[in-house]
N, C-alpha and C positions, 0 to 999 in steps of 0.2 A: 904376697900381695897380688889383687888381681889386676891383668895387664888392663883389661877394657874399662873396668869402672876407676883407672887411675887415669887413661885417658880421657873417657867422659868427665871425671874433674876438669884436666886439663879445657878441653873444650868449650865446657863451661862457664870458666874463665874468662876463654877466648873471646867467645859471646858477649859478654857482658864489658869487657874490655873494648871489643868494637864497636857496642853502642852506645860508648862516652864523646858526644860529638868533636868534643876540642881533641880526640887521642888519635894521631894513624900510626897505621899499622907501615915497618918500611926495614931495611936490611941494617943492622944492628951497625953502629960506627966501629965496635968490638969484635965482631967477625961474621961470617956467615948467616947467621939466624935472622929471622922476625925479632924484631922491638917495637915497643912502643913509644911513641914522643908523645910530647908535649910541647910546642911548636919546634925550636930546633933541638932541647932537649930530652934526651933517652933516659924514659921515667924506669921501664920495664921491659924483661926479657925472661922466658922458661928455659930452662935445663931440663930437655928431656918432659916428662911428665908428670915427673916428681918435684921440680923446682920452680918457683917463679924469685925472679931479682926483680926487689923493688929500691927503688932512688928516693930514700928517706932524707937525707941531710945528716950529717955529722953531727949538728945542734940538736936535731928531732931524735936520732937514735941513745945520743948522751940522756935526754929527759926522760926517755922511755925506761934506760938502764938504769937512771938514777930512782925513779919514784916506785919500780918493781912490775911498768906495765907491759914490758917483754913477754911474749909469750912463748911457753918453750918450744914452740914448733921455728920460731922464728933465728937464723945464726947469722953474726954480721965477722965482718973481718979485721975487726980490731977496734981499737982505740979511735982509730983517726977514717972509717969505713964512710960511707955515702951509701954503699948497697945493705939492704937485709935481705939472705937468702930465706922463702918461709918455705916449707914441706905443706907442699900441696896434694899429695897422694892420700890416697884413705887407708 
């Protein structure tokens, strides 16, 4: 993999995440890193530059597994998950 054009994903991302007016950017309630809210809610947060965790709902990820619209880049943590980890690297 190449290191910079996985970071420029990364980046990229970032971008476009910071110019979602209702989203800031602020220290994860989960540990150290940057996340994203949604007012006191933490929608999003990367692992590194290959990960982003997105805060799908329990109900939204059951529908997606149910009807086949998961995509395979996308892994969640179970049954009963709130997060989907998606692979963001190229």
């Amino acid at each position: 993999m190449d290191f910079a054009r996985a970071m420029s994903v990364r980046a990229e991302l970032e971008k476009r995440l910071e110019g979602i007016s209702r989203l800031t950017r602020r220290k994860s309630r989960f540990g150290e890193s940057q996340s994203y809210f949604l007012a006191d809610r933490e929608i999003a947060h990367f692992h590194g530059d290959q990960g982003l965790d997105l805060r799908l709902t329990r109900e939204r990820i059951r529908e997606l597994k149910a009807d086949g619209t998961l995509d395979s880049r996308v892994r969640t943590r179970g049954a009963s998950a709130e997060w989907a980890t998606v692979r963001v690297s190229v």
